[in-house]
C-alpha positions as protocol buffer text, in pm:
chain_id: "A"
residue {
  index: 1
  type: UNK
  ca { x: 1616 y: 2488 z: -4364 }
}
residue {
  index: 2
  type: UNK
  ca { x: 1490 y: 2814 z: -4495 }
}
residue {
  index: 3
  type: UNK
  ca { x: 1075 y: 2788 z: -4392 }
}
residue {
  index: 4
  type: UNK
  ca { x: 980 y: 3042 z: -4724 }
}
residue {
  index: 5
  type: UNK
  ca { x: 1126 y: 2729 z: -4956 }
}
residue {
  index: 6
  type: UNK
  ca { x: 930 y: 2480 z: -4792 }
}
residue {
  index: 7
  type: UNK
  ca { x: 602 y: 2413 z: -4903 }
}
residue {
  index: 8
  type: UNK
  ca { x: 278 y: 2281 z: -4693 }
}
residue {
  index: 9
  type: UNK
  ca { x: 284 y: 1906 z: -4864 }
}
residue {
  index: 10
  type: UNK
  ca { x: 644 y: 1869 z: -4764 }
}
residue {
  index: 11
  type: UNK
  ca { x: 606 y: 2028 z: -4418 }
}
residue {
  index: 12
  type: UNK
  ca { x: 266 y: 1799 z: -4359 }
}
residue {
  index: 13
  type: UNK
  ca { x: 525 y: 1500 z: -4465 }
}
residue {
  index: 14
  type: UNK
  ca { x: 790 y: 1544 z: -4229 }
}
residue {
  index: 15
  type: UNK
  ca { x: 516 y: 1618 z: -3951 }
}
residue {
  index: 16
  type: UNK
  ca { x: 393 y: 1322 z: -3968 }
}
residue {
  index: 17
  type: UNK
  ca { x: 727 y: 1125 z: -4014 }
}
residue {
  index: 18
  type: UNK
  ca { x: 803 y: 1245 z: -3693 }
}
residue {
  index: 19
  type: UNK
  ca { x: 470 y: 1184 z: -3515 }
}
residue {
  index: 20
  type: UNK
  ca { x: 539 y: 854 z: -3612 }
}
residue {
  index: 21
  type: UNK
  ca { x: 901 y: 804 z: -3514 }
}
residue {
  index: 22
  type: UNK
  ca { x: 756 y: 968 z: -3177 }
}
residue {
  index: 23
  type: UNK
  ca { x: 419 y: 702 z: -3165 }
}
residue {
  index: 24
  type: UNK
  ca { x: 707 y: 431 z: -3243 }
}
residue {
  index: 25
  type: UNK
  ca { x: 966 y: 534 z: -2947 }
}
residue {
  index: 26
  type: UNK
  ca { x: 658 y: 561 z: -2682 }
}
residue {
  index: 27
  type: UNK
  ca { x: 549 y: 202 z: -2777 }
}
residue {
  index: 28
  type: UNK
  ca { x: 888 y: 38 z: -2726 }
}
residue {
  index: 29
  type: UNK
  ca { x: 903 y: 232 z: -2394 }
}
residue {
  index: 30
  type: UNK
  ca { x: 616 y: 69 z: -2302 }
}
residue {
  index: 31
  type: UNK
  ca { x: 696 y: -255 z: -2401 }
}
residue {
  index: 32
  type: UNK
  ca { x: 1015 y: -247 z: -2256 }
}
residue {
  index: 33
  type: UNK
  ca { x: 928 y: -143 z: -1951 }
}
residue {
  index: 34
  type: UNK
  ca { x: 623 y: -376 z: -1892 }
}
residue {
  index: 35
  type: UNK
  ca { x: 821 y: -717 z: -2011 }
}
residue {
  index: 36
  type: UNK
  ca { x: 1140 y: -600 z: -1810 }
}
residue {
  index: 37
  type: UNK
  ca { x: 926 y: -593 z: -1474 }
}
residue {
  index: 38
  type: UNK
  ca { x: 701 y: -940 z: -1591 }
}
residue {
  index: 39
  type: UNK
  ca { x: 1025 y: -1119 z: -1724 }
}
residue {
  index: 40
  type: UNK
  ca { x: 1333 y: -1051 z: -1498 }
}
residue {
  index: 41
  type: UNK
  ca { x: 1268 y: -1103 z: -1152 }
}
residue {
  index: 42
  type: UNK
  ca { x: 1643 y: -1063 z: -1029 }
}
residue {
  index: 43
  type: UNK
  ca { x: 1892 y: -886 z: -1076 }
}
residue {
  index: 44
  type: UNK
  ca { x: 2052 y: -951 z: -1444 }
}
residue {
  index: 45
  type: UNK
  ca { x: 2354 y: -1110 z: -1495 }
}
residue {
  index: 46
  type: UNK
  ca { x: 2604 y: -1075 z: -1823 }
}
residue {
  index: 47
  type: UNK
  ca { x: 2323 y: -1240 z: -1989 }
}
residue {
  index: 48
  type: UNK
  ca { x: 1900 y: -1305 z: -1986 }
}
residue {
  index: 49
  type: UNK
  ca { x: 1845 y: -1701 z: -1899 }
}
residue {
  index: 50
  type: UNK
  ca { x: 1680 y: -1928 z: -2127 }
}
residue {
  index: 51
  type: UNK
  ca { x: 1353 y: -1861 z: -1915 }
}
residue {
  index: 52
  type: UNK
  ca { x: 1418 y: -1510 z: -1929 }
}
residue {
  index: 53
  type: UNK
  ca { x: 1465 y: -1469 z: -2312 }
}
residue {
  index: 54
  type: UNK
  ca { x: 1169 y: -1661 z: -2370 }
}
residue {
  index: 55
  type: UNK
  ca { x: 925 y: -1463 z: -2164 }
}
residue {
  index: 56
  type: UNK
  ca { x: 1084 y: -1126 z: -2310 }
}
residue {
  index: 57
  type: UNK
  ca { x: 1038 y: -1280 z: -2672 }
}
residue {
  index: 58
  type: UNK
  ca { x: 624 y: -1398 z: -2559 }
}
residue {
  index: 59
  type: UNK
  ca { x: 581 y: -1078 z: -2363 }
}
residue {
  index: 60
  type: UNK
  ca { x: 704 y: -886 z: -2673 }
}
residue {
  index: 61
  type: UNK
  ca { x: 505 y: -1045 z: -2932 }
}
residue {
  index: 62
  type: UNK
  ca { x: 163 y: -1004 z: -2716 }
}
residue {
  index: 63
  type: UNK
  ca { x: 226 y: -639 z: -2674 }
}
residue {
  index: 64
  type: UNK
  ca { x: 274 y: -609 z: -3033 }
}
residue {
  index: 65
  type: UNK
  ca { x: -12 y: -813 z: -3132 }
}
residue {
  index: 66
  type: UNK
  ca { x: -243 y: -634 z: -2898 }
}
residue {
  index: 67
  type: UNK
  ca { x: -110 y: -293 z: -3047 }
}
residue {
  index: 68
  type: UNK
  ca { x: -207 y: -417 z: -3387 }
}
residue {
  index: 69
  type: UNK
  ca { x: -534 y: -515 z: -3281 }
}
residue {
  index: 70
  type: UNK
  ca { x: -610 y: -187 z: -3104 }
}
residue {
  index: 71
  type: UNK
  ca { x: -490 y: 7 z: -3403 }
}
residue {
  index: 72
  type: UNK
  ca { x: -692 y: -207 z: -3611 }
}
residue {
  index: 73
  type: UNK
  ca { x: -1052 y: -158 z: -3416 }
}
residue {
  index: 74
  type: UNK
  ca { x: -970 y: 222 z: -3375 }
}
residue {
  index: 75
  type: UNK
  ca { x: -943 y: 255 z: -3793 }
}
residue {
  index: 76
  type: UNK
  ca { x: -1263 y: 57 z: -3805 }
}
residue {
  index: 77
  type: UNK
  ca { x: -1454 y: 311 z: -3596 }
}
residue {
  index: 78
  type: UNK
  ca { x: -1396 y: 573 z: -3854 }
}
C-alpha cells in the first residue's frame, strides 16, 4: 500500500479496525484464561464433561456481561 494514496479518513478507519480486532483478541484471552482455571480442575480428556461445559458456558457469559456493563458505565462518564 503506497502511504501518498492513502488519505487520513481511510488511515483513521483501518486504525481503529485494528484497535478493535486487538481490544477483541485481549478480551477472549482473558476470558479464556480465567474460565479455563475456574472450570477445569483436571486434566482434560478428549472432551469437557457436562459439568465442565456448563461452567465454561456460565463463566463465559458473566465475563461478557460484566464487559458490557463496564463499557457501558465508562461511555456514561463522558
Amino acid at each position: 500500500m503506497d502511504p501518498s494514496s492513502v488519505n487520513s479518513a481511510e488511515l483513521e478507519r483501518f486504525l481503529n479496525q485494528e484497535k478493535e480486532r486487538a481490544m477483541v483478541n485481549e478480551m477472549v484471552a482473558k476470558l479464556t484464561s480465567a474460565c479455563w482455571d475456574k472450570c477445569i480442575t483436571s486434566s482434560p480428556g478428549s472432551k469437557f464433561s457436562s459439568s465442565e461445559s456448563s461452567c465454561l458456558s456460565n463463566c463465559a457469559q458473566r465475563y461478557m456481561d460484566m464487559s458490557l456493563i463496564i463499557m457501558k458505565r465508562f461511555q456514561s462518564m463522558n
